[in-house]
C-alpha positions in Angstrom: 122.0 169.0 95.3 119.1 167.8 92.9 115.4 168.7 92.6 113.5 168.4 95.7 110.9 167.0 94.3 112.9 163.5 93.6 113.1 163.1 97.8 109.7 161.5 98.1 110.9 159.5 94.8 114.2 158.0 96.0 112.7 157.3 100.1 110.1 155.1 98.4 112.6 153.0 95.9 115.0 153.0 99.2 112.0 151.4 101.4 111.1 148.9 98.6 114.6 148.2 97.9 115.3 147.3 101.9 111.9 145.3 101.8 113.0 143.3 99.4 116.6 142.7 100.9 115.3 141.9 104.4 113.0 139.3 103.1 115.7 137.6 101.0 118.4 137.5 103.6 115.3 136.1 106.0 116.2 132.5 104.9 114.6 129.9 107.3 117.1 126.7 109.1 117.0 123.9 106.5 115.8 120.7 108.2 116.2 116.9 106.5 112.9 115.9 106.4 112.5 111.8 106.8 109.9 109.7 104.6 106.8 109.5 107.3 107.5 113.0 108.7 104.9 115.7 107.7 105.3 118.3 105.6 106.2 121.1 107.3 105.0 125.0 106.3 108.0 127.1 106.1 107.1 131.4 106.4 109.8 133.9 105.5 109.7 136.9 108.5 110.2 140.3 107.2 112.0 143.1 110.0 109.8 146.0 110.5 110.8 149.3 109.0 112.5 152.3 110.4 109.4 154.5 111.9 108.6 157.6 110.0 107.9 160.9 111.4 104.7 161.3 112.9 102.6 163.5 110.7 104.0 162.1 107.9 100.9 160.3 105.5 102.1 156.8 105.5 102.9 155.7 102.1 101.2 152.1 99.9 103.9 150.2 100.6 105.0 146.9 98.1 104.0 144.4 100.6 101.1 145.8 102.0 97.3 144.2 101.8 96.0 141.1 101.3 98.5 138.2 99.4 96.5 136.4 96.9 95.3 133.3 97.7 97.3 130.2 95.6 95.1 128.2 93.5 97.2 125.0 92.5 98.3 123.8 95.5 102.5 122.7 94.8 102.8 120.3 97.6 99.8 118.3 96.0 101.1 118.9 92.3 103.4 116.4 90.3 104.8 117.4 87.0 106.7 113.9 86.4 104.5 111.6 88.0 103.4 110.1 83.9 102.1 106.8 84.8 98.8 105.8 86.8 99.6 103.7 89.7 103.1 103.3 89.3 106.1 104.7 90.8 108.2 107.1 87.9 111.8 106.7 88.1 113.3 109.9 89.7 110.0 111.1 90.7 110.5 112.6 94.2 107.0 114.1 94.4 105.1 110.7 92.8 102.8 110.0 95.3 102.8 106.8 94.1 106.7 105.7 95.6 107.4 104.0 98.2 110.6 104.6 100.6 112.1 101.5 98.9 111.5 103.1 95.6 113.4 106.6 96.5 116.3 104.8 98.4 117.4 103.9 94.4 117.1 106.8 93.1 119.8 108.8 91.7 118.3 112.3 91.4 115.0 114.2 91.5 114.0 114.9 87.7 112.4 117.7 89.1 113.5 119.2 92.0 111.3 122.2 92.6 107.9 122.8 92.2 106.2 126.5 91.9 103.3 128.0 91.1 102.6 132.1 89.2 105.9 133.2 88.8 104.5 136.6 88.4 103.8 136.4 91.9 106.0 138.9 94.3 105.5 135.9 97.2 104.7 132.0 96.2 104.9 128.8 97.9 107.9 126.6 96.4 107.8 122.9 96.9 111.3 122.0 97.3 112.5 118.3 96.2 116.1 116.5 97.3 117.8 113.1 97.6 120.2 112.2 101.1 122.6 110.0 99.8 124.4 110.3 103.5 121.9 108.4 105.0 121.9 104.7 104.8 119.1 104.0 102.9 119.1 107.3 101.1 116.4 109.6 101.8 114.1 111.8 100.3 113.6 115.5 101.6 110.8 117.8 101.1 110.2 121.4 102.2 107.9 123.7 101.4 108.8 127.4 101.3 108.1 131.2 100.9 109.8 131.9 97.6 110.3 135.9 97.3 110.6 137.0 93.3 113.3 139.5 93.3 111.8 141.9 90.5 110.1 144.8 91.2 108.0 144.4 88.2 105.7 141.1 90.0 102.0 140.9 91.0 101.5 141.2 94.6 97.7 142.0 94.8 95.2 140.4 92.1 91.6 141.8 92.4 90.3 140.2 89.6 89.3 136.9 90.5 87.8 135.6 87.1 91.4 135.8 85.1 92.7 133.5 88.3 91.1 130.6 86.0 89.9 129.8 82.6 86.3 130.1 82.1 84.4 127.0 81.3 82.7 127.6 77.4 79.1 126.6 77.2 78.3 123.6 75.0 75.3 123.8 72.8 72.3 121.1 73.7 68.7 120.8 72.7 68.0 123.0 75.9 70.6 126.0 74.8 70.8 126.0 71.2 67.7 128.7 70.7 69.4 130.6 72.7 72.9 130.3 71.4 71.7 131.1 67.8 70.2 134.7 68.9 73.5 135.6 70.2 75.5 134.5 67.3 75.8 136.3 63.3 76.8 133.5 61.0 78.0 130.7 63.6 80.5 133.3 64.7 80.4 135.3 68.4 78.5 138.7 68.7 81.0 141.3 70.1 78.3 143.0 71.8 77.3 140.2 73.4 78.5 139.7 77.1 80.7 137.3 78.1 79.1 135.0 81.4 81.5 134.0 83.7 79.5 132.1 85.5 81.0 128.5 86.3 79.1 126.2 84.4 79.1 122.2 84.8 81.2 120.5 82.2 79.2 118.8 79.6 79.8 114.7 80.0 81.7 113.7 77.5 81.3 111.0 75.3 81.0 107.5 76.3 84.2 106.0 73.8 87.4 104.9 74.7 90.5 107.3 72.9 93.6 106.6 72.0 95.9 105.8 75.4 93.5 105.1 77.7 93.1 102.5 80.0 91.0 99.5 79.5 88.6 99.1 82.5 87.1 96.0 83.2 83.9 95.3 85.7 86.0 95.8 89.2 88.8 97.9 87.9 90.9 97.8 84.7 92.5 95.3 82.2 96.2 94.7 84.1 99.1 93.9 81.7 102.2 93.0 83.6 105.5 95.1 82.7 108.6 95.7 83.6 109.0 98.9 85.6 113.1 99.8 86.9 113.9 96.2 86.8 113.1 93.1 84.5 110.7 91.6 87.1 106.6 91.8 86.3 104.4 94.5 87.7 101.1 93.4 87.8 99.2 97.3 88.1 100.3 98.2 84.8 97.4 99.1 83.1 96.8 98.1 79.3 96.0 101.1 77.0 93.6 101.6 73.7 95.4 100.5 70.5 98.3 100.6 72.2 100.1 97.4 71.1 102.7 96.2 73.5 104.8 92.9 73.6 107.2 92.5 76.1 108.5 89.7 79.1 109.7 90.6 82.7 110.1 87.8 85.2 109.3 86.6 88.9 111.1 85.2 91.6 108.5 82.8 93.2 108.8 80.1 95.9 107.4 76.6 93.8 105.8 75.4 97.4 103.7 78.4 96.9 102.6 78.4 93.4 99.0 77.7 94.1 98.8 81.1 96.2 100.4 83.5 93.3 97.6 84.7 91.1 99.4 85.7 88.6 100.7 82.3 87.7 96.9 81.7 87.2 94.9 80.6 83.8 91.7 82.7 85.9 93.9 86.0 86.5 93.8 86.5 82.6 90.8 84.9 81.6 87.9 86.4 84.2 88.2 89.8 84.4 85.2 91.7 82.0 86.1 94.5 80.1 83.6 96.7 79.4 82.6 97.9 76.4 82.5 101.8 76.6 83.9 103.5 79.8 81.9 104.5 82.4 79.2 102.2 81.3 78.6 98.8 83.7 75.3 97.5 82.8 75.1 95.2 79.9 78.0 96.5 78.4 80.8 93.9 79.9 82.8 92.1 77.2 84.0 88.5 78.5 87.5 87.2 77.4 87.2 84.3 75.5 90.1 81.9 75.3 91.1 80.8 71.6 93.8 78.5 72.5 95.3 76.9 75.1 99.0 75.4 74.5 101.0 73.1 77.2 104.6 72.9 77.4 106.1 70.1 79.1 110.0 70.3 81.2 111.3 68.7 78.2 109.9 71.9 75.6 107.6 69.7 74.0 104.2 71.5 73.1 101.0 70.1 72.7 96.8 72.1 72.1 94.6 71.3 74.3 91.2 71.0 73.0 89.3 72.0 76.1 89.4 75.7 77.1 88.2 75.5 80.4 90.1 77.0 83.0 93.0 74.9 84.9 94.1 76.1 88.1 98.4 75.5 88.8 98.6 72.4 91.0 101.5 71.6 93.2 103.2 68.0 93.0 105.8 66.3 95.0 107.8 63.4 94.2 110.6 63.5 97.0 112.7 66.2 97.3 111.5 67.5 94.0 109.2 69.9 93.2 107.0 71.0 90.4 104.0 73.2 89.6 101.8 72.4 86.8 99.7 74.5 84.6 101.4 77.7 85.1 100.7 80.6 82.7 104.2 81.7 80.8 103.1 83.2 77.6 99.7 85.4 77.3 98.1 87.0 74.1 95.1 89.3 74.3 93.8 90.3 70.6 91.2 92.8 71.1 88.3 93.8 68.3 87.2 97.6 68.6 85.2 99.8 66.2 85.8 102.9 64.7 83.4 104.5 67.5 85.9 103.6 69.8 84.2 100.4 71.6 85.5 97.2 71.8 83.6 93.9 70.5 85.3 91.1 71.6 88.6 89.7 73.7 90.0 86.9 72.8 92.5 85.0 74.7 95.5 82.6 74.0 97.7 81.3 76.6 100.7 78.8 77.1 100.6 76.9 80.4 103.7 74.8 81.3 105.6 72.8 84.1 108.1 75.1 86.0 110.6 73.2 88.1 113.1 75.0 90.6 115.9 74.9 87.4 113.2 77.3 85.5 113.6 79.9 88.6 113.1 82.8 88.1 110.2 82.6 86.2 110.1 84.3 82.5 106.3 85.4 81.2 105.5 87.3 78.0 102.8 89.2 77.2 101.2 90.6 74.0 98.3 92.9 73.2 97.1 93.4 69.8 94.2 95.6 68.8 92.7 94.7 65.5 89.7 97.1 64.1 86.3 95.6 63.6 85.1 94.8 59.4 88.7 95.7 58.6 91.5 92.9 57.3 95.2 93.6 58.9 97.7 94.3 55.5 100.9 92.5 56.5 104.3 94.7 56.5 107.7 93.8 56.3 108.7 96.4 58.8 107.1 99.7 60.4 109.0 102.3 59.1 112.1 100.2 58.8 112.7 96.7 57.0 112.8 94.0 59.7 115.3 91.0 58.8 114.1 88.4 57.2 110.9 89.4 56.0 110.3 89.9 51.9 111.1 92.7 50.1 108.5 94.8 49.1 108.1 95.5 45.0 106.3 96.0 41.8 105.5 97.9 38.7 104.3 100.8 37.3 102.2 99.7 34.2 102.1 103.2 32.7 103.5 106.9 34.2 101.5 108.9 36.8 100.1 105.6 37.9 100.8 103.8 41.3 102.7 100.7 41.9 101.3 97.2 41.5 101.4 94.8 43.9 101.0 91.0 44.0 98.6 90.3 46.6 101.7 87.4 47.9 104.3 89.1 49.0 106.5 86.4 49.1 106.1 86.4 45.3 106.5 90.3 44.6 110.6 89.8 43.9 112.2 86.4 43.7 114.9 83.9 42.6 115.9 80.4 41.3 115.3 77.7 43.9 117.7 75.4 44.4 116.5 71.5 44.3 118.5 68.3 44.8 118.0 67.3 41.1 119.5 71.0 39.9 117.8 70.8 37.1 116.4 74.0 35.8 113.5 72.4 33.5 112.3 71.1 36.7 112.6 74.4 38.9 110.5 76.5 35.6 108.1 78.6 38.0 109.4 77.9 41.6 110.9 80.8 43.1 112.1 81.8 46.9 111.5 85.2 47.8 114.6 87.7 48.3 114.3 88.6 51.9 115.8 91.6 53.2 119.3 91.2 55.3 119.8 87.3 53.8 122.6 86.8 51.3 121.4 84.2 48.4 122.6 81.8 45.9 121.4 79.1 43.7 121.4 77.7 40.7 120.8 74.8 38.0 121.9 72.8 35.1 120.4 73.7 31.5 121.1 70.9 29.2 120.9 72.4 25.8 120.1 69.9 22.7 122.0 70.3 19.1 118.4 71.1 17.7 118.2 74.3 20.2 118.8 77.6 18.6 120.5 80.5 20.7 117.8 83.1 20.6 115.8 80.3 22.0 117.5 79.7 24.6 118.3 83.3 25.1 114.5 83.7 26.0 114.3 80.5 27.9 117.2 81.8 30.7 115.6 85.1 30.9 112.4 83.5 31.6 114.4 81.4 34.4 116.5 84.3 35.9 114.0 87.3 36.4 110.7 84.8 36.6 106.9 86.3 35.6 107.1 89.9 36.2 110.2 91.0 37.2 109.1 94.6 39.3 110.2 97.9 39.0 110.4 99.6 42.1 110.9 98.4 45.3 109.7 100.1 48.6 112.5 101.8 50.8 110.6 101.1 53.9 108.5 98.0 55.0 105.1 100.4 55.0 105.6 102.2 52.3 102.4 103.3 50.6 101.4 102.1 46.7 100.8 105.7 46.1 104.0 107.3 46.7 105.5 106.3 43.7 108.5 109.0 44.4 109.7 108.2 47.2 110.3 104.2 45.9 113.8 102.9 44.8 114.0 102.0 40.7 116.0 98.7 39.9 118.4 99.8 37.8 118.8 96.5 35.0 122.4 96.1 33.7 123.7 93.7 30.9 127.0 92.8 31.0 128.6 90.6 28.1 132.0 89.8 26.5 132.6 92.2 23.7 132.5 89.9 20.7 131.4 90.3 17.2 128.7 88.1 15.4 128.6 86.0 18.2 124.9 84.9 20.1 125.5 86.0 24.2 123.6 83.6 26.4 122.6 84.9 29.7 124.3 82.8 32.8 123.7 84.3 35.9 121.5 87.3 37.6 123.0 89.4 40.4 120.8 91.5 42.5 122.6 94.0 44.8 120.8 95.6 47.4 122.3 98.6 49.0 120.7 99.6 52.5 121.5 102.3 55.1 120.2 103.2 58.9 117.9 106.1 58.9 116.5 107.9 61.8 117.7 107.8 65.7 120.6 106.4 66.9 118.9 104.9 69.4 116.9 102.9 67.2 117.6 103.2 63.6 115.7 101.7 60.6 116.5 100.2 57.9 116.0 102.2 54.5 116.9 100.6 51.1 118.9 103.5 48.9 119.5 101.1 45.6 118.8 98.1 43.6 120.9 96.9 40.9 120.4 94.1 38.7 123.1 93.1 36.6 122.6 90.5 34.0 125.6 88.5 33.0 126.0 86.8 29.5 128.7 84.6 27.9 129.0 83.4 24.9 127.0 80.2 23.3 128.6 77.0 24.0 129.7 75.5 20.9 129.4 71.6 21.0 132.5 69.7 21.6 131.4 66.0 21.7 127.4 64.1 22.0 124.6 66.0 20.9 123.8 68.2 24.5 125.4 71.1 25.7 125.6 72.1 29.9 125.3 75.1 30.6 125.5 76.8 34.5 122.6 79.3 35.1 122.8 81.0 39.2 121.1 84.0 40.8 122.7 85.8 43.7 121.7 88.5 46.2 123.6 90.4 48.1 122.7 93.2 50.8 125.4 96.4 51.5 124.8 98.5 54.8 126.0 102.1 53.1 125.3 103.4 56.6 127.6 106.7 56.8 129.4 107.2 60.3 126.9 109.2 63.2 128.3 112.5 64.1 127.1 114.3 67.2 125.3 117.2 66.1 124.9 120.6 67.9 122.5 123.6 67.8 124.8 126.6 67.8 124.0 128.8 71.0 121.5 131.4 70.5 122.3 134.9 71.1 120.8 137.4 72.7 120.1 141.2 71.4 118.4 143.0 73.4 118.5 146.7 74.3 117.0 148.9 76.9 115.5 152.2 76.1 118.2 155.0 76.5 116.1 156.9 79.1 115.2 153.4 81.3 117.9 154.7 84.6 116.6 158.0 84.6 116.3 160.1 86.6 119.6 158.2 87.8 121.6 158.1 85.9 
């Protein structure tokens, strides 16, 4: 029969257990819920329990006294919503979409929203697409979501650990104070703790890394693309975050005048101001550098005023055309290391758009360039970029870093051809080996009878590797002068006919360049692995006939992608050990 003394024990698991059940299988109607309905409150109704016998203390129930009170709201919170003022694709709770923007959606990236999971009770917001209606529909509901365990919160009477407490900041007013409570800039422990709510301390007046440029009346719009390639003008532009992209706009020509954004003035007159937060005497005017006009036939000439020009309508018959309308933009923005900006500058391309150029194309550009400080060009960031130089040099002794030519068009080179192919004449003119471009040249060395072969010998080596051949070259387009390990040695090869007590004159130089793809599939760089230089010779030409000799001197360059195949690669599954305590069902089991 068992001990008695379990009864009480097993009636109170049995009452929670029901609890628990009743509320789960108390699952309210689901209703589709349009786009300008209003949200409705959903509450989960518990049956009553089976009456006790009267005399019989009543025992603390699981659900009884007070729920606590949520703090994040979930209807009001928005995990995915990323961007300020825009609509995220598959956002269902972005406030920021419209009914037109959920009708293309093809899922809810997150479709429920929750609070404390800890909690035995919580409010759920619940997030879900309609594709049967016609357009497809968002629906929302907001529920009582019951947490199963029996190990959950369901009364909190400590209202301080609800929220995080707000540190307070030394000042000039605080500091005394701060100091008697401290031993060697670190906490007492017998000091108390304050959990009184304190005001945050303002932070400081800079603009950080990401965020958005305000201007006088709001902030510095950059138009994007958002789901589609055409231009949304309420994309904000971010600190040092450079961007360069082109969207376009479908625009009726006979109302150009009326479209702002077509304007020289929507660019040029906003103010941006210097710190954020900060409107008096600290606006920063754009200034336009450079004004460019592009006619129908492509033809582009400067303007040498910079004052603004407004798009003007003209008619000729049938045929329409809108003048001075803005198609590229450039801002170039100068910031200090404090994190304020100095100066805007401006450059803009205006053109004629006829009803052939519909839709419109645009392009926009951003820059940020820090103030005192001169921008070191790179032939790629990480990756090489085609057709921009190679980056190389030498190490003049070891331990040292690499040299650099401050050119670096002139850091590694070849012959250059000319029409006259003579190589006398082409003695110090080089063209630089840029990365991705196969390359050949060559010239004509006419060799006198008075000309010895080690002369000449020095004389096509000077020709073929130039002043300075390098040592190293970089295997990415920023790599550092410093990291002498991580750059790629040219390996220098002579090749020659095996021939005794004969002189070997160098004919051609043969620079192979093997590269691979390194990184993400999804947007590899380039990564040079190996530089070869082989140096072919042949033997001295004897002279058959006249007193001058012709020899054929040629450089080459040749690039090899040694890219292995991608394979998918997997994460094996982790497993899961875990034991329970041999007495954990007792006295059960």
């Amino acid at each position: 029969m068992g001990s008695p003394g379990l009864r009480p024990l097993l009636l109170v698991l049995l009452d929670c257990c029901a609890s628990v059940s009743a509320q789960a299988a108390a699952t309210p109607p689901v209703t589709t819920e349009g786009f300008n309905s209003t949200e409705a409150a959903w509450m989960t109704l518990r049956p009553a329990l089976s009456p006790r016998p009267p005399g019989t203390p009543k025992a603390p129930g699981p659900f009884s006294g007070p729920r606590p009170t949520p703090v994040t709201d979930v209807a009001a919170l928005c995990v995915c919503d990323l961007s300020p003022a825009q609509c995220d694709v598959n956002c269902c709770c972005d406030p920021d979409c419209s009914p037109v923007d959920f009708s293309v959606f093809s899922a809810c990236s997150v479709p429920s929203v929750t609070g404390d999971s800890q909690f035995c009770s919580q409010k759920a917001a619940i997030y879900s697409l309609n594709f049967t209606a016609n357009p497809p529909q968002r629906i929302f509901k907001l529920v009582d979501q019951i947490n199963p365990s029996i190990f959950c919160i369901h009364i909190t009477n400590y209202k301080p650990a609800l929220s995080f407490i707000n540190p307070e900041v030394p000042d000039e007013n605080n500091f005394d104070k701060l100091m008697e409570t401290s031993d060697g800039f670190s906490l007492n422990s017998e000091s108390e703790i304050s959990f009184t709510i304190q005001s945050d301390a303002p932070d400081t007046a800079k603009y950080e890394y990401g965020v958005r440029l305000q201007t006088s009346d709001s902030f510095l719009r950059f138009p994007s693309p958002l789901t589609s390639s055409l231009c949304t003008d309420d994309n904000p532009a971010a600190f040092l975050v450079n961007q360069a992209v082109k969207c376009t706009r479908r625009i009726n020509l006979a109302q150009c005048e009326e479209i702002e954004a077509l304007g020289m003035a929507y660019y040029s007159s906003p103010k941006i101001l210097r710190v954020p937060g900060l409107r008096t005497k600290a606006e920063i005017p754009i200034t336009v550098q450079s004004i460019l006009m592009e006619s129908l036939n492509k033809t582009l000439a400067r303007l040498e005023d910079t004052d603004v020009l407004n798009q003007t309508l003209v008619e000729a018959g049938d045929v329409k055309i809108c003048t001075n309308v803005v198609l590229e933009v450039k801002y170039s923005l100068t910031y200090t290391d404090a994190g304020e900006i100095t100066k805007a500058d401006l450059s803009l391309l205006l053109g004629t758009v006829s009803s052939a150029m519909l839709p419109l194309e645009q392009k926009f550009e951003i820059r940020f360039i820090q103030q005192n400080t001169k921008p070191v060009p790179l032939s790629g960031n990480p990756g090489y970029v085609v057709g921009l130089p190679l980056a190389a040099g030498f190490q003049p002794q070891k331990g040292s870093g690499i040299i650099q030519t401050m050119n670096r068009y002139g850091q590694l080179t070849i012959l250059r051809s000319t029409a006259e192919k003579d190589c006398l004449a082409l003695e110090g003119i080089r063209t630089p080996v840029l990365f991705g471009y196969d390359m050949q040249s060559g010239c004509k060395l006419r060799l006198t009878k008075a000309i010895t072969c080690q002369l000449a010998v020095q004389k096509v080596k000077s020709l073929l590797k130039g002043h300075g051949f390098p040592d190293y070259v970089a295997p990415f387009g920023n790599s550092q002068a410093q990291d002498v390990l991580d750059w790629v040695p040219i390996h220098f090869i002579s090749q020659a006919p095996h021939m005794k007590d004969s002189c070997q004159l160098p004919v051609a130089l043969v620079i192979e360049v093997k590269w691979t793809k390194y990184g993400s599939l999804l947007n590899p760089q380039a990564k040079i692995v190996n530089v070869t230089a082989n140096l072919i010779a042949s033997s001295f030409p004897e002279t058959n006939s006249g007193n001058e000799r012709t020899v054929l001197i040629s450089t080459a360059v040749t690039f090899v992608d040694v890219s292995a195949p991608a394979e998918a690669g997997f994460r094996t599954r982790p497993t899961i050990n875990a034991k329970l305590p041999f007495n954990f069902f007792f006295p059960f089991v």
